[in-house]
C-alpha positions, -999 to +999 in steps of 0.1 A: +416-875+404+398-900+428+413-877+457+400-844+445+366-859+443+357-853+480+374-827+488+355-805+456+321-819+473+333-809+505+339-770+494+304-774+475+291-786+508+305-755+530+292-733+501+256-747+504+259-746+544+269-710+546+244-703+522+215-718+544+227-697+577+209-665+586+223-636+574+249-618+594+266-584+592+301-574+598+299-566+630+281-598+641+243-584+644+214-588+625+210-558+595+183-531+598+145-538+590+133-530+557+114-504+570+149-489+580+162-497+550+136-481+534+137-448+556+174-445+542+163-442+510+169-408+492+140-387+494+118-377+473+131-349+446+108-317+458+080-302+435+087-277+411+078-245+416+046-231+396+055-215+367+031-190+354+019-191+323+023-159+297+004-145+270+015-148+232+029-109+237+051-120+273+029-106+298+022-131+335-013-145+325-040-139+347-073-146+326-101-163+335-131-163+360-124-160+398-143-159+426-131-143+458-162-156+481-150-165+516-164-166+552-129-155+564-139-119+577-123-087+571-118-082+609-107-106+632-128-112+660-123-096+692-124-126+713-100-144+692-070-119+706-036-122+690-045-155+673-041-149+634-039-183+620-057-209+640-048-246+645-068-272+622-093-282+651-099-241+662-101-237+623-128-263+619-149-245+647-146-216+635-153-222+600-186-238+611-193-210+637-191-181+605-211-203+578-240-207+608-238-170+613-237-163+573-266-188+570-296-169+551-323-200+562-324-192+600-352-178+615-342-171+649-332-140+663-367-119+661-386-101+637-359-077+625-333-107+624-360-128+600-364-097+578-328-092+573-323-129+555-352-119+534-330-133+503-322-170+517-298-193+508-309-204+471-298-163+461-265-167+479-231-179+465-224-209+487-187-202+488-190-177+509-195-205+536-164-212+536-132-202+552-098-194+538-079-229+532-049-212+557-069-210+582-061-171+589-088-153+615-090-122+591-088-114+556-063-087+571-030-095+576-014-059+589-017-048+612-011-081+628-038-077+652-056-082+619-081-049+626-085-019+607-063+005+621-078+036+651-096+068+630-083+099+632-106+125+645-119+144+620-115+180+610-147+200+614-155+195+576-157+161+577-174+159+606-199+175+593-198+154+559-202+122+582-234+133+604-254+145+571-248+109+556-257+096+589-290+111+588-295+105+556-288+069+562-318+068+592-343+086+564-340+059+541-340+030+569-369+046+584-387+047+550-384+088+551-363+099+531-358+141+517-349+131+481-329+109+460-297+116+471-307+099+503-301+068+490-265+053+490-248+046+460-252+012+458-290+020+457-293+039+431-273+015+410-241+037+407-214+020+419-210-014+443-187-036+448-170-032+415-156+001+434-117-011+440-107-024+467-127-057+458-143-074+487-165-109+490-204-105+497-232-122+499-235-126+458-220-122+427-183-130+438-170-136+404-145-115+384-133-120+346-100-106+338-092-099+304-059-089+291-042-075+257-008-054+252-008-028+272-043-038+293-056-054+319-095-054+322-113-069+355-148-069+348-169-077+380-199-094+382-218-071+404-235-044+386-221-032+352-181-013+357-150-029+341-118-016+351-097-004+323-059-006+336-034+005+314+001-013+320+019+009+294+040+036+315+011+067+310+006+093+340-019+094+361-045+121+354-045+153+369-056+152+407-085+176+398-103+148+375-125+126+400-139+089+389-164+065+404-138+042+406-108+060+408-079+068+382-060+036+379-027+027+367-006-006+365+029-021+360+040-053+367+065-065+391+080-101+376+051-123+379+028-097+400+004-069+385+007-043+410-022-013+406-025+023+419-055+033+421-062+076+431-083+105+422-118+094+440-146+109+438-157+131+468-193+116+472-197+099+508-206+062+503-176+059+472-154+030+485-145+031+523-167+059+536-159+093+549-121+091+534-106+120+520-107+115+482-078+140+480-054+117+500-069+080+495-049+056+476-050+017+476-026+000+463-034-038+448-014-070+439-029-098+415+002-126+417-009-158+401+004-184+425-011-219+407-033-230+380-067-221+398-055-193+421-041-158+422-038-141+461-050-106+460-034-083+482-044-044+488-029-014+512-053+010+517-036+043+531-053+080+539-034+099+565-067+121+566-086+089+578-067+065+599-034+062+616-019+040+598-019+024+562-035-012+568-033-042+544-059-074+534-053-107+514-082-124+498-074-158+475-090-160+441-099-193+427-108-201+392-139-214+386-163-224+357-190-201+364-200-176+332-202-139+337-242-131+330-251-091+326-259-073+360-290-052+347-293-030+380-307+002+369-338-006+342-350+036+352-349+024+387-388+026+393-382+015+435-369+051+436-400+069+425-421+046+443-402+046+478-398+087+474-440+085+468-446+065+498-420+088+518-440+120+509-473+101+517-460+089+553-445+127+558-476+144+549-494+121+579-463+135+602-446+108+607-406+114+614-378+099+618-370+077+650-340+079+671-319+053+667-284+042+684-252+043+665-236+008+650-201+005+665-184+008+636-207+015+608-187+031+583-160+003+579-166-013+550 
Protein backbone atom coordinates (compact mmCIF):
# COMPACT_ATOMS: atom_id res chain seq x y z
CA UNK A 1 0.00 0.00 0.00
CA UNK A 2 2.91 2.51 0.95
CA UNK A 3 4.28 1.76 -2.72
CA UNK A 4 1.15 2.50 -4.64
CA UNK A 5 0.95 5.73 -2.99
CA UNK A 6 3.35 7.58 -5.41
CA UNK A 7 2.88 5.97 -8.18
CA UNK A 8 -1.34 6.79 -8.02
CA UNK A 9 -0.08 10.66 -7.47
CA UNK A 10 2.20 10.22 -10.23
CA UNK A 11 -0.63 9.11 -12.87
CA UNK A 12 -2.82 12.00 -11.13
CA UNK A 13 0.10 14.21 -11.83
CA UNK A 14 0.43 13.30 -15.77
CA UNK A 15 -3.37 13.63 -15.91
CA UNK A 16 -3.25 17.25 -14.54
CA UNK A 17 -0.07 18.00 -16.90
CA UNK A 18 -1.71 16.84 -20.00
CA UNK A 19 -4.62 18.58 -19.06
CA UNK A 20 -2.81 22.04 -18.73
CA UNK A 21 -1.07 21.70 -22.39
CA UNK A 22 -2.53 23.45 -25.34
CA UNK A 23 -4.82 21.52 -27.26
CA UNK A 24 -3.53 19.46 -30.15
CA UNK A 25 -5.20 17.64 -32.96
CA UNK A 26 -4.31 14.30 -34.46
CA UNK A 27 -2.32 15.30 -36.89
CA UNK A 28 -0.16 17.55 -34.62
CA UNK A 29 -1.62 21.18 -35.64
CA UNK A 30 -3.65 23.52 -33.91
CA UNK A 31 -7.79 22.92 -34.78
CA UNK A 32 -9.73 25.41 -36.87
CA UNK A 33 -10.96 28.86 -35.51
CA UNK A 34 -14.36 29.15 -34.21
CA UNK A 35 -15.24 31.17 -36.92
CA UNK A 36 -14.37 27.98 -39.00
CA UNK A 37 -15.93 25.93 -36.83
CA UNK A 38 -18.77 27.91 -37.00
CA UNK A 39 -18.94 28.22 -40.98
CA UNK A 40 -19.26 24.25 -40.80
CA UNK A 41 -22.23 24.41 -39.19
CA UNK A 42 -25.33 23.17 -41.00
CA UNK A 43 -27.14 25.87 -42.58
CA UNK A 44 -29.90 27.45 -42.07
CA UNK A 45 -33.26 25.30 -42.99
CA UNK A 46 -34.67 27.63 -46.09
CA UNK A 47 -38.03 29.59 -45.78
CA UNK A 48 -41.08 28.10 -46.59
CA UNK A 49 -42.75 28.87 -49.38
CA UNK A 50 -45.94 31.37 -49.20
CA UNK A 51 -48.83 29.63 -48.96
CA UNK A 52 -51.89 31.51 -50.09
CA UNK A 53 -54.63 31.83 -48.16
CA UNK A 54 -58.36 30.55 -49.42
CA UNK A 55 -61.72 31.53 -48.87
CA UNK A 56 -64.27 29.53 -46.67
CA UNK A 57 -65.76 28.04 -50.27
CA UNK A 58 -61.73 26.92 -51.56
CA UNK A 59 -61.14 29.68 -53.91
CA UNK A 60 -57.00 31.43 -53.83
CA UNK A 61 -57.87 34.64 -51.79
CA UNK A 62 -57.17 37.82 -53.24
CA UNK A 63 -59.19 40.47 -51.13
CA UNK A 64 -58.27 43.54 -50.00
CA UNK A 65 -57.07 47.00 -51.09
CA UNK A 66 -54.05 47.35 -53.52
CA UNK A 67 -52.43 49.95 -54.93
CA UNK A 68 -50.48 49.54 -58.16
CA UNK A 69 -48.68 53.15 -58.03
CA UNK A 70 -45.15 52.97 -59.34
CA UNK A 71 -42.60 55.29 -61.12
CA UNK A 72 -41.34 52.23 -63.07
CA UNK A 73 -42.58 53.27 -66.57
CA UNK A 74 -44.44 51.42 -69.12
CA UNK A 75 -41.63 51.86 -71.68
CA UNK A 76 -38.12 51.53 -71.05
CA UNK A 77 -36.14 54.38 -71.96
CA UNK A 78 -34.39 54.65 -75.03
CA UNK A 79 -31.05 55.48 -73.76
CA UNK A 80 -31.12 52.75 -71.33
CA UNK A 81 -30.64 50.05 -74.45
CA UNK A 82 -30.81 46.36 -73.64
CA UNK A 83 -30.62 47.01 -69.88
CA UNK A 84 -33.94 45.47 -68.24
CA UNK A 85 -33.03 45.15 -64.71
CA UNK A 86 -30.55 47.61 -63.50
CA UNK A 87 -27.77 47.08 -60.80
CA UNK A 88 -28.68 48.64 -57.21
CA UNK A 89 -26.50 51.82 -57.69
CA UNK A 90 -28.02 52.47 -61.66
CA UNK A 91 -31.39 51.53 -59.84
CA UNK A 92 -30.99 54.22 -57.16
CA UNK A 93 -30.26 56.85 -59.95
CA UNK A 94 -32.72 56.08 -61.79
CA UNK A 95 -35.38 55.89 -59.28
CA UNK A 96 -34.49 59.45 -58.19
CA UNK A 97 -34.15 60.65 -61.83
CA UNK A 98 -38.25 59.38 -62.53
CA UNK A 99 -39.66 60.73 -59.03
CA UNK A 100 -37.74 64.36 -60.05
CA UNK A 101 -39.34 64.12 -63.42
CA UNK A 102 -42.91 62.90 -61.87
CA UNK A 103 -42.45 65.72 -59.32
CA UNK A 104 -45.84 67.99 -59.50
CA UNK A 105 -43.94 71.08 -57.31
CA UNK A 106 -41.36 72.10 -60.01
CA UNK A 107 -41.61 75.17 -61.75
CA UNK A 108 -39.10 75.01 -64.35
CA UNK A 109 -39.47 74.28 -67.75
CA UNK A 110 -41.69 77.48 -69.09
CA UNK A 111 -45.10 78.51 -69.00
CA UNK A 112 -46.76 75.45 -70.61
CA UNK A 113 -44.47 73.08 -68.35
CA UNK A 114 -45.85 75.16 -65.00
CA UNK A 115 -49.40 74.86 -66.34
CA UNK A 116 -49.18 71.20 -66.77
CA UNK A 117 -48.37 70.44 -62.82
CA UNK A 118 -51.36 72.69 -62.19
CA UNK A 119 -52.46 69.84 -59.48
CA UNK A 120 -49.13 69.60 -57.29
CA UNK A 121 -47.89 67.19 -55.16
CA UNK A 122 -50.53 67.39 -52.00
CA UNK A 123 -53.26 65.81 -54.98
CA UNK A 124 -50.81 63.12 -55.99
CA UNK A 125 -50.39 59.53 -54.52
CA UNK A 126 -46.82 59.62 -53.38
CA UNK A 127 -46.21 56.07 -54.41
CA UNK A 128 -45.97 56.72 -57.53
CA UNK A 129 -42.45 58.13 -56.69
CA UNK A 130 -41.28 55.14 -56.41
CA UNK A 131 -39.75 52.47 -58.47
CA UNK A 132 -40.48 48.77 -58.66
CA UNK A 133 -38.46 47.00 -55.61
CA UNK A 134 -36.75 44.68 -58.70
CA UNK A 135 -35.38 47.22 -60.08
CA UNK A 136 -36.78 46.40 -63.71
CA UNK A 137 -36.42 49.58 -66.43
CA UNK A 138 -40.05 48.90 -67.65
CA UNK A 139 -43.25 47.79 -66.41
CA UNK A 140 -42.92 45.57 -69.63
CA UNK A 141 -41.25 42.63 -69.62
CA UNK A 142 -41.80 41.23 -73.50
CA UNK A 143 -40.70 42.01 -75.64
CA UNK A 144 -37.39 42.03 -73.83
CA UNK A 145 -36.43 45.29 -75.29
CA UNK A 146 -39.18 46.18 -72.82
CA UNK A 147 -41.15 48.58 -75.71
CA UNK A 148 -44.47 48.28 -77.07
CA UNK A 149 -44.11 46.35 -80.01
CA UNK A 150 -43.83 48.34 -84.11
CA UNK A 151 -47.69 49.33 -85.43
CA UNK A 152 -48.98 47.97 -88.26
CA UNK A 153 -50.06 50.38 -90.91
CA UNK A 154 -53.39 50.87 -90.92
CA UNK A 155 -56.09 49.92 -93.43
CA UNK A 156 -57.66 53.01 -95.01
CA UNK A 157 -60.61 52.86 -92.40
CA UNK A 158 -58.66 53.28 -89.58
CA UNK A 159 -56.70 55.63 -90.89
CA UNK A 160 -59.27 57.59 -91.20
CA UNK A 161 -60.69 56.73 -87.64
CA UNK A 162 -57.29 57.98 -86.20
CA UNK A 163 -56.89 61.52 -88.08
CA UNK A 164 -60.71 62.51 -87.06
CA UNK A 165 -59.79 61.80 -83.26
CA UNK A 166 -56.61 63.56 -83.93
CA UNK A 167 -58.38 66.65 -84.82
CA UNK A 168 -60.72 66.30 -82.47
CA UNK A 169 -58.07 66.05 -79.89
CA UNK A 170 -56.31 69.69 -81.20
CA UNK A 171 -60.20 71.31 -80.86
CA UNK A 172 -60.42 70.56 -77.38
CA UNK A 173 -56.63 71.45 -76.50
CA UNK A 174 -57.04 74.54 -78.41
CA UNK A 175 -60.32 75.40 -76.44
CA UNK A 176 -62.37 74.93 -79.92
CA UNK A 177 -64.11 72.27 -79.91
CA UNK A 178 -67.41 71.13 -82.66
CA UNK A 179 -69.42 69.38 -79.93
CA UNK A 180 -69.32 67.00 -77.13
CA UNK A 181 -68.11 64.15 -78.64
CA UNK A 182 -64.86 66.11 -78.92
CA UNK A 183 -63.98 65.41 -75.71
CA UNK A 184 -62.27 62.05 -74.79
CA UNK A 185 -63.82 59.63 -72.72
CA UNK A 186 -62.13 60.15 -69.79
CA UNK A 187 -63.58 63.77 -70.00
CA UNK A 188 -66.80 63.26 -70.13
CA UNK A 189 -66.64 60.94 -67.10
CA UNK A 190 -67.30 57.62 -69.10
CA UNK A 191 -64.75 55.43 -68.67
CA UNK A 192 -60.80 55.87 -67.16
CA UNK A 193 -58.62 54.00 -65.92
CA UNK A 194 -60.97 51.47 -64.53
CA UNK A 195 -60.98 50.38 -68.50
CA UNK A 196 -58.85 46.88 -68.20
CA UNK A 197 -55.78 46.73 -68.76
CA UNK A 198 -55.10 48.56 -65.33
CA UNK A 199 -52.30 51.04 -65.30
CA UNK A 200 -50.63 53.40 -62.40
CA UNK A 201 -51.36 57.30 -62.74
CA UNK A 202 -50.97 60.20 -61.14
CA UNK A 203 -53.97 59.41 -58.55
CA UNK A 204 -56.29 57.14 -57.28
CA UNK A 205 -54.04 53.87 -57.56
CA UNK A 206 -56.08 51.75 -55.34
CA UNK A 207 -58.24 48.74 -56.21
CA UNK A 208 -60.64 46.63 -53.80
CA UNK A 209 -61.18 43.16 -54.87
CA UNK A 210 -64.12 41.42 -53.62
CA UNK A 211 -64.77 37.84 -54.07
CA UNK A 212 -67.79 35.19 -53.51
CA UNK A 213 -68.60 31.64 -55.30
CA UNK A 214 -68.42 32.09 -58.59
CA UNK A 215 -67.16 36.03 -58.55
CA UNK A 216 -64.45 38.07 -58.51
CA UNK A 217 -65.25 41.91 -58.33
CA UNK A 218 -62.25 44.57 -58.69
CA UNK A 219 -63.63 47.80 -57.99
CA UNK A 220 -61.25 50.67 -58.93
CA UNK A 221 -60.93 53.78 -57.27
CA UNK A 222 -60.94 55.96 -60.24
CA UNK A 223 -64.32 56.99 -61.33
CA UNK A 224 -67.30 54.67 -60.55
CA UNK A 225 -66.95 50.81 -62.84
CA UNK A 226 -66.50 47.59 -60.92
CA UNK A 227 -65.63 44.67 -62.86
CA UNK A 228 -68.01 41.83 -62.51
CA UNK A 229 -65.90 38.49 -63.44
CA UNK A 230 -67.57 35.44 -63.35
CA UNK A 231 -65.24 32.39 -62.53
CA UNK A 232 -68.09 29.82 -63.06
CA UNK A 233 -67.45 28.18 -66.72
CA UNK A 234 -70.31 30.59 -68.70
CA UNK A 235 -69.45 31.71 -72.44
CA UNK A 236 -68.50 34.73 -73.48
CA UNK A 237 -71.17 36.87 -75.05
CA UNK A 238 -71.80 37.04 -78.58
CA UNK A 239 -69.07 39.12 -80.43
CA UNK A 240 -71.83 41.53 -81.59
CA UNK A 241 -72.53 42.76 -77.86
CA UNK A 242 -69.89 45.72 -77.22
CA UNK A 243 -69.07 46.96 -73.46
CA UNK A 244 -67.13 49.91 -72.01
CA UNK A 245 -65.04 47.62 -70.48
CA UNK A 246 -65.11 44.68 -72.44
CA UNK A 247 -66.89 41.15 -71.92
CA UNK A 248 -64.93 39.48 -69.26
CA UNK A 249 -64.52 36.06 -68.13
CA UNK A 250 -62.26 34.11 -65.51
CA UNK A 251 -60.93 30.76 -64.42
CA UNK A 252 -58.30 30.04 -62.20
CA UNK A 253 -55.13 28.34 -62.79
CA UNK A 254 -53.94 26.76 -59.13
CA UNK A 255 -53.20 29.79 -57.21
CA UNK A 256 -53.62 32.41 -60.31
CA UNK A 257 -56.98 34.14 -61.54
CA UNK A 258 -56.29 34.35 -65.13
CA UNK A 259 -59.05 36.84 -67.11
CA UNK A 260 -60.09 37.21 -70.71
CA UNK A 261 -61.21 40.12 -71.39
CA UNK A 262 -63.08 40.76 -75.40
CA UNK A 263 -65.95 42.37 -77.15
CA UNK A 264 -64.76 46.35 -76.85
CA UNK A 265 -66.46 48.86 -77.79
CA UNK A 266 -65.60 50.55 -81.11
CA UNK A 267 -65.36 54.18 -79.70
CA UNK A 268 -61.69 55.69 -80.20
CA UNK A 269 -60.25 56.58 -76.82
CA UNK A 270 -61.68 52.91 -75.18
CA UNK A 271 -58.53 51.33 -73.71
CA UNK A 272 -55.38 51.52 -75.95
CA UNK A 273 -56.46 53.77 -78.80
CA UNK A 274 -57.13 53.10 -82.47
CA UNK A 275 -57.28 49.06 -81.77
CA UNK A 276 -59.55 47.10 -83.56
CA UNK A 277 -62.31 46.22 -81.07
CA UNK A 278 -63.23 43.25 -83.28
CA UNK A 279 -59.71 41.56 -82.75
CA UNK A 280 -58.39 43.11 -79.28
CA UNK A 281 -58.03 40.87 -76.36
CA UNK A 282 -55.86 41.14 -73.13
CA UNK A 283 -55.32 38.64 -71.26
CA UNK A 284 -54.62 39.27 -67.20
CA UNK A 285 -53.07 37.32 -64.24
CA UNK A 286 -53.73 38.24 -60.48
CA UNK A 287 -51.29 35.54 -58.53
CA UNK A 288 -51.03 36.36 -54.94
CA UNK A 289 -47.29 35.88 -54.23
CA UNK A 290 -47.19 37.07 -50.26
CA UNK A 291 -49.24 38.57 -47.62
CA UNK A 292 -49.19 42.22 -49.00
CA UNK A 293 -48.64 41.58 -52.66
CA UNK A 294 -50.17 40.04 -55.78
CA UNK A 295 -47.92 40.59 -59.38
CA UNK A 296 -50.33 41.49 -62.10
CA UNK A 297 -49.43 40.42 -65.40
CA UNK A 298 -51.36 41.36 -68.83
CA UNK A 299 -50.82 40.30 -72.78
CA UNK A 300 -52.32 42.58 -74.81
CA UNK A 301 -52.65 41.08 -78.52
CA UNK A 302 -54.55 42.78 -81.84
CA UNK A 303 -53.06 41.43 -85.03
CA UNK A 304 -55.00 44.55 -86.54
CA UNK A 305 -52.83 46.90 -84.41
CA UNK A 306 -49.28 45.80 -83.81
CA UNK A 307 -46.88 43.03 -84.77
CA UNK A 308 -46.76 41.23 -82.13
CA UNK A 309 -48.72 40.39 -78.81
CA UNK A 310 -46.65 42.36 -75.94
CA UNK A 311 -46.81 41.68 -72.18
CA UNK A 312 -46.42 44.15 -68.79
CA UNK A 313 -46.09 43.23 -64.99
CA UNK A 314 -47.12 45.74 -62.38
CA UNK A 315 -46.79 44.58 -58.45
CA UNK A 316 -49.76 45.26 -56.16
CA UNK A 317 -49.32 45.96 -52.63
CA UNK A 318 -51.85 45.95 -49.84
CA UNK A 319 -52.36 48.85 -48.21
CA UNK A 320 -54.72 50.39 -45.52
CA UNK A 321 -56.13 53.03 -47.53
CA UNK A 322 -60.26 53.01 -47.74
CA UNK A 323 -62.05 53.15 -51.03
CA UNK A 324 -63.99 56.71 -50.95
CA UNK A 325 -66.80 57.29 -53.91
CA UNK A 326 -65.34 58.83 -57.21
CA UNK A 327 -68.28 61.30 -57.95
CA UNK A 328 -67.00 62.29 -61.54
CA UNK A 329 -70.00 63.24 -63.46
CA UNK A 330 -72.52 65.51 -61.01
CA UNK A 331 -74.39 66.62 -64.94
CA UNK A 332 -70.92 67.55 -65.87
CA UNK A 333 -71.47 71.43 -65.99
CA UNK A 334 -67.46 72.09 -67.50
CA UNK A 335 -69.00 70.68 -70.63
CA UNK A 336 -71.72 73.15 -71.19
CA UNK A 337 -69.48 75.80 -70.11
CA UNK A 338 -66.25 74.98 -72.26
CA UNK A 339 -68.81 74.20 -75.40
CA UNK A 340 -70.15 78.07 -74.53
CA UNK A 341 -66.86 79.57 -74.48
CA UNK A 342 -65.92 77.50 -77.69
CA UNK A 343 -68.88 78.98 -79.68
CA UNK A 344 -68.09 82.45 -78.21
CA UNK A 345 -64.22 82.20 -79.40
CA UNK A 346 -65.56 80.64 -82.92
CA UNK A 347 -67.96 83.38 -83.51
CA UNK A 348 -64.85 86.03 -83.11
CA UNK A 349 -63.02 83.47 -85.88
CA UNK A 350 -60.67 82.17 -84.10
CA UNK A 351 -59.48 78.47 -85.33
CA UNK A 352 -57.61 75.99 -84.60
CA UNK A 353 -53.59 76.26 -84.66
CA UNK A 354 -51.25 73.86 -86.25
CA UNK A 355 -49.61 71.87 -84.05
CA UNK A 356 -46.75 69.03 -84.47
CA UNK A 357 -47.55 65.50 -83.81
CA UNK A 358 -46.37 63.79 -80.23
CA UNK A 359 -44.13 60.78 -81.14
CA UNK A 360 -46.17 58.39 -79.97
CA UNK A 361 -49.34 59.75 -78.74
CA UNK A 362 -51.65 57.14 -78.90
CA UNK A 363 -49.78 54.62 -76.66
CA UNK A 364 -51.32 54.45 -73.64
Amino acid sequence: MSRRLPHSLGALAAVLAAMSLPAVSVAGQAPAPAATRAAAKPAAAPARPYVQPKTPWGDPDLQGIWNDATSTPLQRPARLGEKGVLAEEEADQFAEELAEDLNRDRRDGGPEADVNRAYNEHWMDAKRLEATKDRRTSLIVDPPDGRIPPRIAPTPEAAKIRAARAEADARFVAGLPDDVEDFSLPVRCIIRTDSPPYLPTIYNNDFQIFQSPGFVVIQPEMIHSARVIPVDGRPHLTKNIKLWLGDTRGHWEGNTLVVETSNFRDDPGVTYQNTDAGTFTIIERFTRVGPDRINYEYTVSDPKTWTRPWKAMIPWNKTDDQIYEYACHEFNYDLVHLMHGSRLRQAKGETVPARAPRPGADDR
